[in-house]
N, CA, C and O atoms as a DFTB+ gen file, in Angstrom:
344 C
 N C O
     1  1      90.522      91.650      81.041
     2  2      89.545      90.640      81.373
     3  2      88.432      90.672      80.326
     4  3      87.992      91.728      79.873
     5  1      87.945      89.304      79.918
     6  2      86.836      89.270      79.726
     7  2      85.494      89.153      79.935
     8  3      85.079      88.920      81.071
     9  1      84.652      89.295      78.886
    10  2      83.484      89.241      79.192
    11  2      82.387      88.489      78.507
    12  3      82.402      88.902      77.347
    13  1      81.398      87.551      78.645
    14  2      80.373      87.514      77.996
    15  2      79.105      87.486      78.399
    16  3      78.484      86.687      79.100
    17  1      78.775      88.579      77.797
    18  2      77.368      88.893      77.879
    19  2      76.185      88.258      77.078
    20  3      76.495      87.502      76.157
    21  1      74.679      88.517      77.369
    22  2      73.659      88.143      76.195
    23  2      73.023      89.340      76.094
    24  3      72.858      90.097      77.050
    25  1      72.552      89.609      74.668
    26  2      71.582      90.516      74.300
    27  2      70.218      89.976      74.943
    28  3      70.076      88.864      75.451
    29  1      69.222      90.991      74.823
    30  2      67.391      90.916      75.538
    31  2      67.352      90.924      74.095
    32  3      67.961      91.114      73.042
    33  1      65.583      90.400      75.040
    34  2      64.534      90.516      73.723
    35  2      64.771      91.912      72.848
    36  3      64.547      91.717      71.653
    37  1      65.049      92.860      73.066
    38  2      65.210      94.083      72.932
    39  2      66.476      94.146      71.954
    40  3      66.417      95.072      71.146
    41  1      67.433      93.458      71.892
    42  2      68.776      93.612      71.388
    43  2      69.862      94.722      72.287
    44  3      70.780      95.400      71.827
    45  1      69.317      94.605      73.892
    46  2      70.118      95.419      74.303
    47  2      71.180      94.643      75.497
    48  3      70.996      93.577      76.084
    49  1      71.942      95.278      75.566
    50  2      73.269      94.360      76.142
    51  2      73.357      94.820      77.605
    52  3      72.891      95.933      77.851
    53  1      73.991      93.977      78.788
    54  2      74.128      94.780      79.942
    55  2      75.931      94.569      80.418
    56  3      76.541      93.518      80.613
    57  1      76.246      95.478      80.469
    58  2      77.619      95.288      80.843
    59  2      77.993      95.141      82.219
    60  3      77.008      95.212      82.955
    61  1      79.253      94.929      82.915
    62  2      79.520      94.614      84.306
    63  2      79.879      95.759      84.450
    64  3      80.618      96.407      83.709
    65  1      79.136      96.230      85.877
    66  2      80.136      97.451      86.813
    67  2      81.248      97.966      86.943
    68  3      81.651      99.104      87.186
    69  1      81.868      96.645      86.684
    70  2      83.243      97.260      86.724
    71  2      84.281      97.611      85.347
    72  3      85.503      97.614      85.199
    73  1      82.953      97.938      84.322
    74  2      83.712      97.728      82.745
    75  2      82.770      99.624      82.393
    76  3      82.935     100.339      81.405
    77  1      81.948      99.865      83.499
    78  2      81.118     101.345      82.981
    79  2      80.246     101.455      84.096
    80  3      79.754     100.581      84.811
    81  1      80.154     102.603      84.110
    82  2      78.979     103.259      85.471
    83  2      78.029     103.876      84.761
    84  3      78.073     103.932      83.532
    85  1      77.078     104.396      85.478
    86  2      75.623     104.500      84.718
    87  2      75.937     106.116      84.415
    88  3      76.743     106.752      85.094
    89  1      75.330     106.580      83.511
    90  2      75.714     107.739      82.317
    91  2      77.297     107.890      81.348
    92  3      77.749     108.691      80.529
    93  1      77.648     106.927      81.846
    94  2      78.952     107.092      80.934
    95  2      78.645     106.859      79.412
    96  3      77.821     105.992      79.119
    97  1      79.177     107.486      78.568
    98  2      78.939     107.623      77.012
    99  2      80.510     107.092      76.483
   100  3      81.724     107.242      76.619
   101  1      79.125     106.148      75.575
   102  2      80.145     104.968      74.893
   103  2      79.834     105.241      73.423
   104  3      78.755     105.612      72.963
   105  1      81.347     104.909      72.549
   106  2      80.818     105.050      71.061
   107  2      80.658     103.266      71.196
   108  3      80.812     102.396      72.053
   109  1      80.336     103.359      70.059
   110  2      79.616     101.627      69.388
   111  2      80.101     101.455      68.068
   112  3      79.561     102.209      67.258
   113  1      80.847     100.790      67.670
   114  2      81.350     100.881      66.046
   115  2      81.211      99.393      65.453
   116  3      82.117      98.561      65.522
   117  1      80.340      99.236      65.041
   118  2      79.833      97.998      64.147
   119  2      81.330      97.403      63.661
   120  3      82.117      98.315      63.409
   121  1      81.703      96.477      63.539
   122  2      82.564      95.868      62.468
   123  2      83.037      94.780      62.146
   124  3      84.127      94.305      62.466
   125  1      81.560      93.991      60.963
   126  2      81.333      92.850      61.029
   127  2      80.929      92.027      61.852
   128  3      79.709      92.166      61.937
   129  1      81.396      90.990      62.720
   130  2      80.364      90.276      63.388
   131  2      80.971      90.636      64.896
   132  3      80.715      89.978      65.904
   133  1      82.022      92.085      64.839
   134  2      82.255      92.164      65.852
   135  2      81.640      93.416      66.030
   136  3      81.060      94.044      65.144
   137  1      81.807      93.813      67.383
   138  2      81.542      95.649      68.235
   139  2      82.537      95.916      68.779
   140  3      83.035      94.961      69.375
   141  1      83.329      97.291      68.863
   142  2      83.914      97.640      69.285
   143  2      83.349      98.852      69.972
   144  3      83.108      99.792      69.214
   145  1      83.076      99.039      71.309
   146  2      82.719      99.774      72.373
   147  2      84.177     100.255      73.057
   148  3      85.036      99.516      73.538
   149  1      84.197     102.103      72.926
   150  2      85.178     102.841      73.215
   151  2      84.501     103.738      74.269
   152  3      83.652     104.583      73.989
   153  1      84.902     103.506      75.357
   154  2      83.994     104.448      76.682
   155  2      84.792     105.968      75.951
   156  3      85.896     106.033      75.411
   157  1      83.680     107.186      76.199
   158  2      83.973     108.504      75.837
   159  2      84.213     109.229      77.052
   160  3      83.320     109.448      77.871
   161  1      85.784     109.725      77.226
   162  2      86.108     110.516      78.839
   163  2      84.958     111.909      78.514
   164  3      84.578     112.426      77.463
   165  1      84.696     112.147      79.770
   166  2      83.468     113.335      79.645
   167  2      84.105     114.231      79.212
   168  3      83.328     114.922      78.553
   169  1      85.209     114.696      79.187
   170  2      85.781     116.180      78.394
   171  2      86.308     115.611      76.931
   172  3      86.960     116.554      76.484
   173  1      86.335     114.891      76.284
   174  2      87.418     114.718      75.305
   175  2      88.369     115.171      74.065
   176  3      89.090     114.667      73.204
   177  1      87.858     116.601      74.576
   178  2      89.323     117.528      74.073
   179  2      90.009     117.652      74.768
   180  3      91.146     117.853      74.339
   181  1      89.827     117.624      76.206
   182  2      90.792     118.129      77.219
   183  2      91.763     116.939      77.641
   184  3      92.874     117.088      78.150
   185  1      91.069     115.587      77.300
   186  2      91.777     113.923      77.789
   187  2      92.298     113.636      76.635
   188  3      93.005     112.633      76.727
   189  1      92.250     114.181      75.334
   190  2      93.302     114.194      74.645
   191  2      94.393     115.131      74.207
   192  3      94.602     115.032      72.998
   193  1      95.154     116.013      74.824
   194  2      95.537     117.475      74.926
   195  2      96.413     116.717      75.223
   196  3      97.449     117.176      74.741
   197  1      96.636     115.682      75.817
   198  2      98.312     115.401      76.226
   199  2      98.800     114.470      74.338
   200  3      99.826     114.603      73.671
   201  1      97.819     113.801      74.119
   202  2      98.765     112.905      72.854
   203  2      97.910     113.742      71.211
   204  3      98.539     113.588      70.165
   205  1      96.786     114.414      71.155
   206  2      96.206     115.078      69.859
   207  2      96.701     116.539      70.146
   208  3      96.125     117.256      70.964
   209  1      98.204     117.089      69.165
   210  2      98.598     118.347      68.947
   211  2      97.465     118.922      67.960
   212  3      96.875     118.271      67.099
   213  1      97.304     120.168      68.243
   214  2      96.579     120.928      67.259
   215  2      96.545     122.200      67.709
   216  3      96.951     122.571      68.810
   217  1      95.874     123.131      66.536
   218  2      96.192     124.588      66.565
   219  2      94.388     124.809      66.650
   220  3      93.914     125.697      67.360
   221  1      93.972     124.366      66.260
   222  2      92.558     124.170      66.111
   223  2      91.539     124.534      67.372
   224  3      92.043     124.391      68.486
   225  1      90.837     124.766      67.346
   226  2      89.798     124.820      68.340
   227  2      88.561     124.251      68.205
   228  3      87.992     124.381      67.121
   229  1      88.007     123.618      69.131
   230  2      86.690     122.967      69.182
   231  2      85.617     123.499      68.230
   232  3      84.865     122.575      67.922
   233  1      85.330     124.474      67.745
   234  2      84.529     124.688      66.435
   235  2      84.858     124.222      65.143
   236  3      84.147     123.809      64.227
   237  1      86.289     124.395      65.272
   238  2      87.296     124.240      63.561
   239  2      87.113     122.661      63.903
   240  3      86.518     122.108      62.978
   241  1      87.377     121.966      64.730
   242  2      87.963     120.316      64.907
   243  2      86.211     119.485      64.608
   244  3      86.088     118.390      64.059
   245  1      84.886     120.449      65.194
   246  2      84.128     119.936      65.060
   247  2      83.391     119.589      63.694
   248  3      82.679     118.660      63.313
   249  1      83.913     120.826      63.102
   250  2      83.269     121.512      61.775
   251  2      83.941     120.303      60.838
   252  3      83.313     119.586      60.060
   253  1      85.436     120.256      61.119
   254  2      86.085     119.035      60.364
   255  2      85.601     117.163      60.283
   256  3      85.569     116.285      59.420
   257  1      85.332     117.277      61.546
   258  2      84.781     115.802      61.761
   259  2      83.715     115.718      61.448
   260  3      83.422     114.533      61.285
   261  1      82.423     116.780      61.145
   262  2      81.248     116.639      60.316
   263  2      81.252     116.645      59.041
   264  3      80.427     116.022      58.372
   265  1      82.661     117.715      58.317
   266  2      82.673     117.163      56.843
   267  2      83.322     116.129      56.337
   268  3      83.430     115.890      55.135
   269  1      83.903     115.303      57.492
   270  2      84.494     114.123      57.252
   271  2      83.429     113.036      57.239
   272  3      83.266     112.198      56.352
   273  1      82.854     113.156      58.165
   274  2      81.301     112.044      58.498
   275  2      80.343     112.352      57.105
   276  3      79.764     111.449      56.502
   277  1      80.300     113.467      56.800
   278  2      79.488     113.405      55.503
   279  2      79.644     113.167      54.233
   280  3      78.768     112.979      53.389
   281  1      81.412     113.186      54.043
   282  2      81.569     112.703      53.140
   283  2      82.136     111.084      52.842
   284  3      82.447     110.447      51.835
   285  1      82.098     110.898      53.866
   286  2      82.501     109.134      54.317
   287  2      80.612     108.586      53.928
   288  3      80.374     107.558      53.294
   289  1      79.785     109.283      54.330
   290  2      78.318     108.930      54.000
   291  2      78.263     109.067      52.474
   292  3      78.545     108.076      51.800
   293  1      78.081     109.680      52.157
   294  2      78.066     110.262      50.710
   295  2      78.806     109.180      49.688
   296  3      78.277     108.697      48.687
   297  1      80.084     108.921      50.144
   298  2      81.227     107.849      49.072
   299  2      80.532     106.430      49.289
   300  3      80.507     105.550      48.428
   301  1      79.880     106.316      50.768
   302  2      78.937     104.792      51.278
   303  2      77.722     104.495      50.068
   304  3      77.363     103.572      49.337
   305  1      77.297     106.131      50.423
   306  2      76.054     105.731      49.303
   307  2      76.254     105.120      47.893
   308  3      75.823     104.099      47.357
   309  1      77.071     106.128      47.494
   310  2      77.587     106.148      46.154
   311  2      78.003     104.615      45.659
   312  3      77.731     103.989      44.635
   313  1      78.680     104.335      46.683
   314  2      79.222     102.545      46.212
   315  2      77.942     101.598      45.995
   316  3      77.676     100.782      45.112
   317  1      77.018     102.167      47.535
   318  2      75.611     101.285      47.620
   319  2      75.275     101.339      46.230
   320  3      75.294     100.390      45.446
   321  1      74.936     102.648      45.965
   322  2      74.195     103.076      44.401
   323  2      74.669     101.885      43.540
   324  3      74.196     100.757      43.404
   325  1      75.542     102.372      43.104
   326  2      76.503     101.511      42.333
   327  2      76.687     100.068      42.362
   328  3      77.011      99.337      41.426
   329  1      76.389      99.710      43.784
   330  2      76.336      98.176      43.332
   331  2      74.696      97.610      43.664
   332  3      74.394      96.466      44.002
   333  1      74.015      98.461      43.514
   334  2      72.640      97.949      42.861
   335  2      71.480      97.848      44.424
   336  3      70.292      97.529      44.400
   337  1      72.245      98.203      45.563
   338  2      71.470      98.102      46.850
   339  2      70.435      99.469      47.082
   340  3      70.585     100.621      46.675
   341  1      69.665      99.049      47.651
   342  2      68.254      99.922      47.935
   343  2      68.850     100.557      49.178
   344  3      68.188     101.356      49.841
């Protein structure tokens, strides 16, 4: 089902009840003139244990996804640099 919503003065959005309950944690991923909103299950190492194999543990998996995020920042800048943006 769909939905359409309006942003507030604020730029903040209100969703329907039956799409999220209040404290649930949502990622938000910009992309282009769209959003893609992915509700986050409250454990999500443990709600993905049935389909993400790994040997890894929550320090090693975390440690990885921060040097991934920083260097995904880092290559962003670099292009910015490069093509002349402040």
């Amino acid at each position: 089902m769909a939905y359409v919503v309006k942003a507030d003065d604020r730029g903040r959005i209100k969703l329907p009840k039956d799409v999220v309950s209040p404290g649930d944690r949502i990622l938000v991923i910009p992309a282009g003139r769209r959003i893609l909103l992915i509700k986050i299950p409250p454990k999500p190492v443990e709600a993905s244990s049935s389909w993400l194999k790994t040997e890894k543990d929550k320090k090693e998996l975390r440690a990885l996804a921060e040097s991934y995020a920083i260097e995904e920042v880092e290559m962003k800048l670099r292009r910015r640099d490069l093509a002349g943006g402040d």
